[in-house]
C-alpha positions as CSV (number, residue, x, y, z in Angstrom):
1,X,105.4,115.6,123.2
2,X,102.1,115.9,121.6
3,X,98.6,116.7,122.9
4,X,95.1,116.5,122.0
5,X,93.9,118.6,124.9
6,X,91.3,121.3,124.4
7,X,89.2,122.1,121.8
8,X,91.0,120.6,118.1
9,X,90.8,122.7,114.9
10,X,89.6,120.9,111.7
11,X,91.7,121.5,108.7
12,X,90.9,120.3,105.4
13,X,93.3,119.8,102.2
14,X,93.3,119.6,98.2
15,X,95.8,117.9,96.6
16,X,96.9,118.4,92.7
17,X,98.2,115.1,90.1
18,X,101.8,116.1,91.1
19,X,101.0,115.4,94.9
20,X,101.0,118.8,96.1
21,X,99.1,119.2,98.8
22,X,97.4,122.7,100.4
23,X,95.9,122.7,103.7
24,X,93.0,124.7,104.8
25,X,93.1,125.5,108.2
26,X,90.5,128.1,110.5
27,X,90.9,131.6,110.7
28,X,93.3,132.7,113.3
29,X,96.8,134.3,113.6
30,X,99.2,133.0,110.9
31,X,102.6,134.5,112.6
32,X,104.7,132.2,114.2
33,X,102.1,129.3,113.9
34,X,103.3,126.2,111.7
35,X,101.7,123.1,110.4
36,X,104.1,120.0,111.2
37,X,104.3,116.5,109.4
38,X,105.2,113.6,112.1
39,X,106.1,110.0,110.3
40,X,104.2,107.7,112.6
41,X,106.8,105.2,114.3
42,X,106.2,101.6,114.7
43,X,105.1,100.2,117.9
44,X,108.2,100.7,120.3
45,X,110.4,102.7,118.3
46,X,111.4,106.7,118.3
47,X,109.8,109.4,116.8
48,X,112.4,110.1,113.8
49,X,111.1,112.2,110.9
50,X,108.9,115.2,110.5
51,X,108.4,118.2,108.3
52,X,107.4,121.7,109.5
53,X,105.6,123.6,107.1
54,X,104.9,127.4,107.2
55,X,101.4,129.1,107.5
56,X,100.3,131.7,105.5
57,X,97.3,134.1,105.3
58,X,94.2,132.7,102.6
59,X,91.4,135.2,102.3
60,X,89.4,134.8,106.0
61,X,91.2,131.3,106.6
62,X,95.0,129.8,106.5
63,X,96.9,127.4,104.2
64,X,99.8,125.8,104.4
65,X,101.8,123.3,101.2
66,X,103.3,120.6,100.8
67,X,105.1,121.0,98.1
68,X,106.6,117.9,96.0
69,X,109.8,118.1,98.0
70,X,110.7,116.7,100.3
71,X,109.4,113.4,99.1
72,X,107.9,111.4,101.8
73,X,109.1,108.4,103.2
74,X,106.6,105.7,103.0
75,X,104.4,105.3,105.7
76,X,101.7,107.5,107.6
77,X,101.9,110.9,108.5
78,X,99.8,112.4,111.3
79,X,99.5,115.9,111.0
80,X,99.5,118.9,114.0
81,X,99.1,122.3,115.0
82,X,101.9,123.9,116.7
83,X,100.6,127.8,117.5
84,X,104.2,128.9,118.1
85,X,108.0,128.0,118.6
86,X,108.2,125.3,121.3
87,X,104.6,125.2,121.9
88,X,102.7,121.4,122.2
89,X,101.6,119.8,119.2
90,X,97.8,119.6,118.7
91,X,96.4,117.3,116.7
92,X,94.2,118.3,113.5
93,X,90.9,116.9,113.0
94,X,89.9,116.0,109.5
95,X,87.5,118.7,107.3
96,X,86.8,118.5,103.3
97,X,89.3,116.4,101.8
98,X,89.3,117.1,97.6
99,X,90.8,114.4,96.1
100,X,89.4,114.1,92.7
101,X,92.7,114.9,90.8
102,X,93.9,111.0,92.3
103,X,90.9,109.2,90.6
104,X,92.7,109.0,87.3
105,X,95.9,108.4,88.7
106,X,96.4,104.9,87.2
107,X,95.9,106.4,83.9
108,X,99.1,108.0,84.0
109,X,102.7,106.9,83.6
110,X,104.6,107.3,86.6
111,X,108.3,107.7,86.8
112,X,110.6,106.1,89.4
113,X,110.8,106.6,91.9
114,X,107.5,106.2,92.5
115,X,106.5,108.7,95.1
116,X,102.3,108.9,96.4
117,X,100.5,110.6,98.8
118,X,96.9,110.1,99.6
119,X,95.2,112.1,103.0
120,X,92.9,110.2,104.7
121,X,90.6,110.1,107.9
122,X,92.2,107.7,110.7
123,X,90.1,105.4,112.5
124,X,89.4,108.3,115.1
125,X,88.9,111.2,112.8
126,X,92.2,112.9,112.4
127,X,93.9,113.8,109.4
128,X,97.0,112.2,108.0
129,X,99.0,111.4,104.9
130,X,99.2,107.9,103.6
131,X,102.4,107.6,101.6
132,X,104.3,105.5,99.6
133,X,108.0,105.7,98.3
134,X,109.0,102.7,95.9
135,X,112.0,102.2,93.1
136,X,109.2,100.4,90.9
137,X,105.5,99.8,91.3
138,X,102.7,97.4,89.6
139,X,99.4,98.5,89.6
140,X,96.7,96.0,89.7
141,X,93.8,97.2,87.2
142,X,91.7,94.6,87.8
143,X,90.9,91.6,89.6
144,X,88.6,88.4,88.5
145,X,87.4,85.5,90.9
146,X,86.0,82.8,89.6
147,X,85.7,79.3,91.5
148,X,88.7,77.8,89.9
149,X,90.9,80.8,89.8
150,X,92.1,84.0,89.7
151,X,92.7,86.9,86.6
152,X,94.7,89.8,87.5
153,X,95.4,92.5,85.3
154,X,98.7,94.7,86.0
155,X,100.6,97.7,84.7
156,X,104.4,98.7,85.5
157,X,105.3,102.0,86.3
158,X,109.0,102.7,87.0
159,X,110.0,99.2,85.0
160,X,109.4,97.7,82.1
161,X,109.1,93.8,80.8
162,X,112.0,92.6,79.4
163,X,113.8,89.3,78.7
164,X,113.2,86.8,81.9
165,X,110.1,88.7,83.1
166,X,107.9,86.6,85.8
167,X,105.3,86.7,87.9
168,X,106.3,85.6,91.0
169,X,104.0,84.3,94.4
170,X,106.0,84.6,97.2
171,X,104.8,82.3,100.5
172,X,105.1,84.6,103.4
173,X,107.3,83.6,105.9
174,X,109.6,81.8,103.5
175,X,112.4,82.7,101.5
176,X,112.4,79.5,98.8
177,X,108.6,78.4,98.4
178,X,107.6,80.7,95.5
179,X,105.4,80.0,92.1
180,X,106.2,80.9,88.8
181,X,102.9,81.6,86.8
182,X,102.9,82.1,83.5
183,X,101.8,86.0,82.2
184,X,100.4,87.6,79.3
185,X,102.4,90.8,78.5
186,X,101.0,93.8,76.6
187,X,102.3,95.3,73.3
188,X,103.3,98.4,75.5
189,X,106.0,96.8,77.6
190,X,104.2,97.5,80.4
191,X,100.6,96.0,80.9
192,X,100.3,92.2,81.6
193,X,97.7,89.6,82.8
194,X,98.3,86.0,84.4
195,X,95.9,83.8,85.9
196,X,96.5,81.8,89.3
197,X,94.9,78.5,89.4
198,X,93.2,78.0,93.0
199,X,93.8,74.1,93.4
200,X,97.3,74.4,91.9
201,X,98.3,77.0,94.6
202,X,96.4,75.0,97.4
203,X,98.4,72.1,96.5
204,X,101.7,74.1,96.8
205,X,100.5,75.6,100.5
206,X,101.4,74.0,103.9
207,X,99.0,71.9,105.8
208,X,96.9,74.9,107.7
209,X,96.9,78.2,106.2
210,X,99.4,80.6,104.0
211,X,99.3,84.1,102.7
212,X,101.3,84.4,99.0
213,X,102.0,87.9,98.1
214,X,102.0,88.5,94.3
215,X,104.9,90.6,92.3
216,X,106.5,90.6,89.3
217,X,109.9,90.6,88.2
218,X,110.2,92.7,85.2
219,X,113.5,91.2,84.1
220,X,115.8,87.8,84.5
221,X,117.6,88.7,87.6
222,X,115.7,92.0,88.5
223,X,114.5,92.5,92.3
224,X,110.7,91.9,92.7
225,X,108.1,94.9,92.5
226,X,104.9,94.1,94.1
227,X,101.6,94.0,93.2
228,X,99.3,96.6,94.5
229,X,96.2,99.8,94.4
230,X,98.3,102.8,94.7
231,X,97.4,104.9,92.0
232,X,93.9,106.3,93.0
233,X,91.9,108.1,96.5
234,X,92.2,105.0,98.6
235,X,94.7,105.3,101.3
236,X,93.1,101.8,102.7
237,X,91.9,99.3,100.6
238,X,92.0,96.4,102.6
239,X,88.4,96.8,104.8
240,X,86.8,98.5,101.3
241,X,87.6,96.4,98.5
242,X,86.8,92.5,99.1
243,X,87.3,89.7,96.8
244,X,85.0,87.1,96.5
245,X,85.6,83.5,98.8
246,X,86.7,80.7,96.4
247,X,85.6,76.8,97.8
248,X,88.0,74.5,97.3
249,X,86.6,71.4,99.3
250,X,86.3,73.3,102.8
251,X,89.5,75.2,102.4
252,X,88.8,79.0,101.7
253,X,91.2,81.0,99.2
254,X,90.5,84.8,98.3
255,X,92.9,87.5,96.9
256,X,92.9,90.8,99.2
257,X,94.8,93.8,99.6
258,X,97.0,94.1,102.9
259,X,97.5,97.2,105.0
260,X,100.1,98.3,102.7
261,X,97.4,98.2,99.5
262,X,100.0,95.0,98.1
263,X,97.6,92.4,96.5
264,X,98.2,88.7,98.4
265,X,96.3,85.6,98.4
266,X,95.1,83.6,101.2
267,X,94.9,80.1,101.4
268,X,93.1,78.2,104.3
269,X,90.3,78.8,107.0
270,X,86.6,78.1,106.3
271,X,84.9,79.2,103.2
């Protein structure tokens, strides 16, 4: 059982390229006290996983680390304060977040699995840990909207292209209705573009509205790896970064990134 009753510390944190991350909490006794990790269920479901970190004494204040182990399942991870054994959880406000060792982060090569962590701010100014856990990851680098279509640009992390390799458009909802488009890859193995014409995936959606959500598949056979921001500060891209509307005879179509940070493409609605 958790509580927000009372008056609720701030903590802060840093967090280092590897993912470690080092919370700064307020002055106060460190024995007994511990700072605990709660995966946030879905809607309906049981509280399953959590991590309980230690606090330790840092100068006038407290830290406590996440190390680099355990990895994090993916998914977001509200943070407490318990102030000893047994005691009710109390939920941490958010204070100085330093997260300038993730700006570069899709400048690096990442090895699978791919395991991130960003902290964040929720919606009512707590502090949690957005994180992500996947066998394979493609980075989108950029993203051009024109009126008639669509340039991504994309690196693989965890994967590489080989014989077969596709990008794929997936229509959500269905299994079958997908479109192959044709991709540019890099001398590197990793890095490729491919352009998605607006009136040619218009004509391919249902009367109404669909949402196709891009991946590639790095091989003939290989399972899909979506298309997504991961590899920077961002923990929510979907409100902050927005693609521009394209017109295709009253029916809207725009690229955005979902909840998740994946990069989709709507089609229908007004423009």
């Amino acid at each position: 059982m958790s509580t927000d009753g009372g008056k609720q510390p701030r903590a802060g944190c840093t967090i280092d390229t590897d993912g470690r991350i080092t919370f700064d909490l307020p002055p106060g006794p460190s024995e007994g006290q511990q700072l605990l990790l709660r995966l946030r269920p879905r809607k309906g479901q049981p509280e399953k996983t959590v991590h309980v970190l230690g606090i330790e004494p840092a100068g006038e204040r407290r830290s406590a680390v996440l190390d680099t182990r355990p990895v994090l399942t993916e998914g977001r991870w509200d943070v407490y304060l318990l102030r000893e054994p047994g005691a009710e959880r109390q939920r941490l406000r958010a204070g100085l977040r330093d997260l300038r060792a993730l700006v570069g982060g899709h400048l690096r090569r990442w090895p699978a699995p791919l395991a991130v962590r960003i902290p964040y701010v929720t919606k009512d100014g707590h502090l949690a840990v957005r994180a992500w856990l996947r066998t394979a990851h493609a980075e989108a680098e950029g993203v051009d909207v024109t009126g008639r279509s669509t340039t991504v640009g994309a690196r693989l992390h965890g994967a590489s292209l080989q014989e077969g390799a596709a990008v794929i458009l997936r229509l959500r909802g269905s299994n079958h209705t997908v479109r192959t488009v044709e991709h540019r890859a890099g001398d590197d193995g990793r890095s490729l573009s491919f352009t998605v014409d607006h009136a040619e995936l218009a004509a391919g959606t249902p009367p109404g509205s669909g949402v196709w959500d891009v991946s590639v598949r790095p091989a003939a056979g290989a399972p899909l790896i979506r298309v997504g921001r991961l590899l920077d500060d961002l923990a929510d891209r979907k409100a902050v970064v927005v693609y521009p509307t394209a017109d295709l005879g009253g029916v809207a179509l725009h690229p955005y990134y979902t909840v998740d940070n994946d990069l989709s493409v709507e089609v229908g609605g007004q423009p």
